[in-house]
C-alpha positions in Angstrom: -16.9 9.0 -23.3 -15.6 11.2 -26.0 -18.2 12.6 -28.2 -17.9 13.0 -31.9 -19.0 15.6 -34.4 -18.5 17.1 -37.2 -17.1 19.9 -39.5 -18.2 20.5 -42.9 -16.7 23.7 -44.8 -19.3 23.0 -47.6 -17.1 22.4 -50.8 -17.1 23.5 -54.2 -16.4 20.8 -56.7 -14.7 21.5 -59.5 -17.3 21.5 -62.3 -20.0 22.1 -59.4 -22.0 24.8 -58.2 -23.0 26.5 -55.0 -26.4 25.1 -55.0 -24.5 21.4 -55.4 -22.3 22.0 -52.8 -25.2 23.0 -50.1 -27.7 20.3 -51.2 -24.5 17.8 -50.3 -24.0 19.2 -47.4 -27.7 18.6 -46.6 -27.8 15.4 -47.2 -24.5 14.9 -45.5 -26.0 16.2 -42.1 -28.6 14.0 -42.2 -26.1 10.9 -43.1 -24.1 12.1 -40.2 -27.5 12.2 -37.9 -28.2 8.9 -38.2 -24.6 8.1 -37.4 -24.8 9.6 -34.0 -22.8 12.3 -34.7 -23.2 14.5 -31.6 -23.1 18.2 -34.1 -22.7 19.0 -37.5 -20.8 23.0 -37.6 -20.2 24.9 -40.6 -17.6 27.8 -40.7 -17.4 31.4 -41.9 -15.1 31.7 -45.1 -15.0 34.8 -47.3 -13.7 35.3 -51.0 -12.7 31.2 -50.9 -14.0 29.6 -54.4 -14.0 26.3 -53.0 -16.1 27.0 -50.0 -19.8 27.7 -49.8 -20.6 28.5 -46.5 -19.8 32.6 -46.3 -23.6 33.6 -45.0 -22.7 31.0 -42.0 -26.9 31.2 -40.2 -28.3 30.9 -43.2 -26.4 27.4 -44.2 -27.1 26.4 -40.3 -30.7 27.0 -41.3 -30.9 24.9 -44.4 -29.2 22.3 -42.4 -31.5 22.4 -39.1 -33.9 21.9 -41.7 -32.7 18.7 -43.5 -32.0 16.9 -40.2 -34.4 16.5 -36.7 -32.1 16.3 -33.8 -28.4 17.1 -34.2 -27.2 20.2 -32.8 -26.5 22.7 -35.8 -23.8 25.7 -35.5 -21.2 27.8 -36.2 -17.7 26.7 -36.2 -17.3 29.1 -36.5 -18.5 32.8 -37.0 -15.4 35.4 -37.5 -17.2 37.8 -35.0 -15.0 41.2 -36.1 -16.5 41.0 -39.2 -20.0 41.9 -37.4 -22.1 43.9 -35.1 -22.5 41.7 -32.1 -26.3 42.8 -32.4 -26.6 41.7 -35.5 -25.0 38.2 -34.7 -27.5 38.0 -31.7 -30.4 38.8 -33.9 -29.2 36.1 -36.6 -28.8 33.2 -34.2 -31.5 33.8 -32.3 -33.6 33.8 -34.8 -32.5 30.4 -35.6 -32.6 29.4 -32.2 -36.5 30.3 -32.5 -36.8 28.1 -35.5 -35.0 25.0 -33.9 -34.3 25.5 -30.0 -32.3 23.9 -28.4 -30.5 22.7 -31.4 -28.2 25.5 -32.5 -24.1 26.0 -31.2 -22.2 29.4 -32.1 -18.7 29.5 -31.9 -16.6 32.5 -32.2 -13.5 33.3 -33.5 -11.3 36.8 -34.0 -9.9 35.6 -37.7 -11.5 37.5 -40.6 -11.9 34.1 -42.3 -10.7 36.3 -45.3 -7.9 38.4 -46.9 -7.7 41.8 -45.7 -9.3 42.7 -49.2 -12.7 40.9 -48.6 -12.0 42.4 -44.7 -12.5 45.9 -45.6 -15.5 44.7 -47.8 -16.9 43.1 -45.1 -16.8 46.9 -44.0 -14.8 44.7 -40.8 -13.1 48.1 -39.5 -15.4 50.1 -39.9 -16.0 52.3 -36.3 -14.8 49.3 -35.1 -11.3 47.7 -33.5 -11.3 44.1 -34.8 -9.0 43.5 -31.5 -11.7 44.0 -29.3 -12.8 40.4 -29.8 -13.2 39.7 -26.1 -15.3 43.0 -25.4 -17.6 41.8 -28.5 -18.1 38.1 -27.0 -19.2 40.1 -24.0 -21.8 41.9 -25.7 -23.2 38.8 -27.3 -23.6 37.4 -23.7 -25.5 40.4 -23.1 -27.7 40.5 -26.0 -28.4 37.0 -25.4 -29.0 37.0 -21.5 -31.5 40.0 -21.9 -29.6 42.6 -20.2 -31.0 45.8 -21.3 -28.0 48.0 -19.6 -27.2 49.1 -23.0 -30.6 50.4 -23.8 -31.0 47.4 -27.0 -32.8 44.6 -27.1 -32.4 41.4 -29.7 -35.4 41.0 -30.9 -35.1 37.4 -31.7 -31.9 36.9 -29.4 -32.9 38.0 -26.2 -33.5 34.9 -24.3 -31.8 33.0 -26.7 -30.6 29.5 -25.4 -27.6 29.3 -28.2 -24.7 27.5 -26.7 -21.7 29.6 -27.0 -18.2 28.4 -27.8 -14.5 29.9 -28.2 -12.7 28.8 -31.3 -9.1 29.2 -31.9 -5.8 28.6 -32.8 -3.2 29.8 -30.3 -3.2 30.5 -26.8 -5.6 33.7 -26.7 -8.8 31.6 -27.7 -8.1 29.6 -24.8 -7.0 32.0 -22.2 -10.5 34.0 -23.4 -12.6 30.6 -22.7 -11.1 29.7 -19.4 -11.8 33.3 -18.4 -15.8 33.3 -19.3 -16.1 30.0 -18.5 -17.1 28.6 -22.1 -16.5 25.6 -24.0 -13.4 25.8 -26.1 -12.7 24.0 -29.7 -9.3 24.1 -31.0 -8.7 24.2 -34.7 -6.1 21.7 -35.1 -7.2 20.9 -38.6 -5.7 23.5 -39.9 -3.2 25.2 -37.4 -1.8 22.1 -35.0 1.5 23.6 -34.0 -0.3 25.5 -30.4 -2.4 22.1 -29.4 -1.4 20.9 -26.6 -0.5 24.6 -25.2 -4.0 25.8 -26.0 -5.8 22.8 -24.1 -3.1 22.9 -21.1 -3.5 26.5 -20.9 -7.7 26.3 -20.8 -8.0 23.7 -18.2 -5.1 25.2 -16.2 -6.8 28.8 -16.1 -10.6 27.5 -16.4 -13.2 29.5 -14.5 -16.3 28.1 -13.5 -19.4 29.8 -15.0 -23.5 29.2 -15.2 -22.4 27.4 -18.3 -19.9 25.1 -16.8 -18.7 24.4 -13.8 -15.5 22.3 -15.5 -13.6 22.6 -18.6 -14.8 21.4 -21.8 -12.7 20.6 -24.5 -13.2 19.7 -28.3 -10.4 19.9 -31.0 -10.8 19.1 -34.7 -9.0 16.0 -36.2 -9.2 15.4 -40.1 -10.6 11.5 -40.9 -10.1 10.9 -44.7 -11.0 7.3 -44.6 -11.9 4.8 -47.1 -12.0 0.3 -47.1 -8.7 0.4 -48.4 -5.3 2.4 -47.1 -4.2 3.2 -51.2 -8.0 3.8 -51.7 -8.1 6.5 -49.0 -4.7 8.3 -49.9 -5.7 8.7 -53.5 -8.6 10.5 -52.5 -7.0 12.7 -49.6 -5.6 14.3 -52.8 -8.0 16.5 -53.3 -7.9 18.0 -50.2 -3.9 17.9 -50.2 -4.5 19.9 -53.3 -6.7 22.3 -51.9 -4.1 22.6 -48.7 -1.4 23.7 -51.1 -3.1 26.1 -53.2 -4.2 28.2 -50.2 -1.3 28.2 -48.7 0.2 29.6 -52.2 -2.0 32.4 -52.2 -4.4 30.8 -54.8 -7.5 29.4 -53.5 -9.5 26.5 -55.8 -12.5 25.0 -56.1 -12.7 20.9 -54.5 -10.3 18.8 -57.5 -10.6 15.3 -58.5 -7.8 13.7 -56.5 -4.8 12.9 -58.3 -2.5 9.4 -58.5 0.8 10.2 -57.0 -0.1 14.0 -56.0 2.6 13.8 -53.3 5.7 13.0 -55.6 4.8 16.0 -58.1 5.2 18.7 -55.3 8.7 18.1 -53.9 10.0 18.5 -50.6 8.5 22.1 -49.7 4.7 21.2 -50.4 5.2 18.1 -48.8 6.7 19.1 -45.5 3.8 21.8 -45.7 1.6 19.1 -46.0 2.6 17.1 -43.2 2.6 20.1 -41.1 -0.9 20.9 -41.9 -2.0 17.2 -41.6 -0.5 16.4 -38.3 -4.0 16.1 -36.7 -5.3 13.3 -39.4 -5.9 10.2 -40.2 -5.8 9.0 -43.7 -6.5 5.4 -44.7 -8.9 2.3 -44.2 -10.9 1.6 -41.1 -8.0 0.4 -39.1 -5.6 3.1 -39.5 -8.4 5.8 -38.8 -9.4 3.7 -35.6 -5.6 3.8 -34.2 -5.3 7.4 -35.7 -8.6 8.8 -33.5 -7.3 6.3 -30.5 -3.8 8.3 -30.2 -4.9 11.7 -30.9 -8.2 11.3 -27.7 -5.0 9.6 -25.7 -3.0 12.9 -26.5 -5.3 15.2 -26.2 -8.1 13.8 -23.5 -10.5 16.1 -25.3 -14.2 15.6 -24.6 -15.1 15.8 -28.0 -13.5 15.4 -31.3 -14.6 17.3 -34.4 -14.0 15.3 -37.2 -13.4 17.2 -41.1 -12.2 16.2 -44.2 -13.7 17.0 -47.6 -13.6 14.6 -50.3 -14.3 15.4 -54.1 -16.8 12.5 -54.8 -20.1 12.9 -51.8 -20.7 9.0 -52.0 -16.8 8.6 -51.2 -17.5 11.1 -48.3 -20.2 9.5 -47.0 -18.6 6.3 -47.0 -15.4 8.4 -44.9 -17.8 9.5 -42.5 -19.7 6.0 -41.8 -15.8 4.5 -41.5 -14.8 7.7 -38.7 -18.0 7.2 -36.9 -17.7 3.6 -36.4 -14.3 3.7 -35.2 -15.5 6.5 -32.7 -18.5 3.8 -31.6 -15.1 1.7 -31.2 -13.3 3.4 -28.8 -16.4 4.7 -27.0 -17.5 1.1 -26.2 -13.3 0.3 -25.1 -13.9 2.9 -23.2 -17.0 2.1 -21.3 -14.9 -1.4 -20.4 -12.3 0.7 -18.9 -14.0 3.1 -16.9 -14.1 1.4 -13.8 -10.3 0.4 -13.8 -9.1 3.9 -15.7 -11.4 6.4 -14.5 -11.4 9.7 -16.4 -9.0 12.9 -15.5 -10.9 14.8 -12.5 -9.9 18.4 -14.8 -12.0 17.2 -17.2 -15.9 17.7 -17.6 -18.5 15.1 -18.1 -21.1 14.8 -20.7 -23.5 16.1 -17.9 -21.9 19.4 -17.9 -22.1 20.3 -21.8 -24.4 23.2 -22.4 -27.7 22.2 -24.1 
């Protein structure tokens, strides 16, 4: 059965703070708990007004904190914008305050503009292409191999489930190759999909984390009871889309009535682009909207995102995704016998943990 989780970039609202924007996402993660959401990620962002999860372990922390037994991670960290030491030190420290509990994806993007990059001090006695050799080290730090003469201390010993994030074909080929899970961020970058997941179950590796493929991409659910209801808030985030793709970055608006006819034919086919991996409306159209992206993409797990400008509204979005997921898992149990599951693809059994 596919699993569902979740994706939380932390929002700034408009009018909000920081310290708003974290307490919702605290209480969101434990909304999304009770749910039976599977994970709850946050992602590294730099220089972004509207997002407010830039020191990525320390928001995992305050989240682990707020909930009891969802997994808690990264999704992801930008790992050229650190010393993998460092990351190993970070994560297993959090891994000491709540094992068995706590994900780390990685990805090569600087989550930033080359600006905040260099501020970040990103390239300094460093080559942000040597993403691959710097997963590597991780491993290392993590598995306790003192061939390098350094110990994490937390880290070494760590049980942090590793996972490669991306958005083209080079996060996947680097997944298949190790032998890690592999999360696709088709919320933001859907063109490479489908090549990404062909080319990681096509090249997989088997490794002492898995011994098949495992697959998760993210899918945007901006539901609410009412189709009109739900596309009047997607505005916000529609507005959000547009502005960073412009070159200037905003805080979380109010959504706006009729937002799509005031941006002509440009933002809109942008937007459409952008949102090819969503579902925006009432309970039905997210149910058939999750049902044909799993049947596309026969991923094992489907991060769900989507920010919404009023938390009650986004709590309600979440409830509506999760119980169209409890939907299609419980199809899917009745189908099992007579439409057994592709053999390239794991099973729950072979998820990290």
């Amino acid at each position: 059965m596919t699993r569902y989780s979740m994706l939380d970039l932390v929002p700034v609202r408009q009018g909000g703070t920081s310290g708003e924007a974290l307490a919702a996402a605290a209480d969101l993660a434990a909304h999304a708990e009770a749910l039976g959401y599977y994970r709850y990620w946050v992602a590294e962002h730099h220089g972004m007004p509207g997002i407010a999860s830039a020191a990525t372990a320390v928001v995992i922390g305050h989240i682990a904190a707020a909930t009891k037994a969802i997994r808690v991670g990264a999704g992801g960290i930008m790992l050229p914008n650190h010393a993998p030491l460092t990351i190993a030190e970070q994560f297993g420290t959090l891994d000491a305050l709540y094992p068995g509990r706590i994900d780390l994806g990685l990805g090569r993007a600087p989550g930033s503009d080359q600006i905040v990059a260099r501020a970040l001090r990103r390239t300094l006695d460093s080559d942000p292409n040597a993403f691959p050799q710097d997963v590597v080290e991780l491993q290392r730090y993590f598995a306790d191999d003192a061939r390098g003469g350094i110990r994490a201390v937390p880290g070494a010993g760590a049980k942090v489930d590793l996972w490669i994030l991306g958005s083209s074909l080079f996060g996947a080929q680097l997944a298949a190759m190790l032998g890690l899970p592999y999360a696709f961020a088709s919320h933001f970058a859907p063109a490479a999909l489908d090549q990404a997941l062909e080319a990681y179950r096509r090249n997989f590796r088997p490794s002492a984390v898995l011994d098949k493929p495992y697959a998760a991409a993210a899918f945007i659910v901006l539901a609410a009871d009412t189709d009109d209801e739900a596309r009047l808030l997607a505005s916000s985030t529609e507005q959000m889309f547009v502005a960073i793709r412009t070159g200037q970055p905003i805080e979380l608006p109010p959504p706006v009535a009729g937002y799509r006819e005031r941006i002509g034919t440009q933002g809109n086919a942008m937007l459409d682009h952008v949102l090819e991996c969503s579902a925006i409306g009432g309970p039905e159209t997210v149910r058939n909207g999750l049902a044909r992206f799993i049947e596309r993409t026969q991923v094992d797990e489907v991060i769900i995102t989507g920010a919404m400008f009023d938390p009650a509204a986004r709590k309600r979005s979440v409830t509506i995704a999760a119980e169209a997921m409890r939907d299609l898992q419980a199809a899917g149990s009745r189908n099992l016998t007579s439409n057994p599951p592709r053999s390239s693809l794991s099973s729950s059994e072979a998820v990290p943990s």
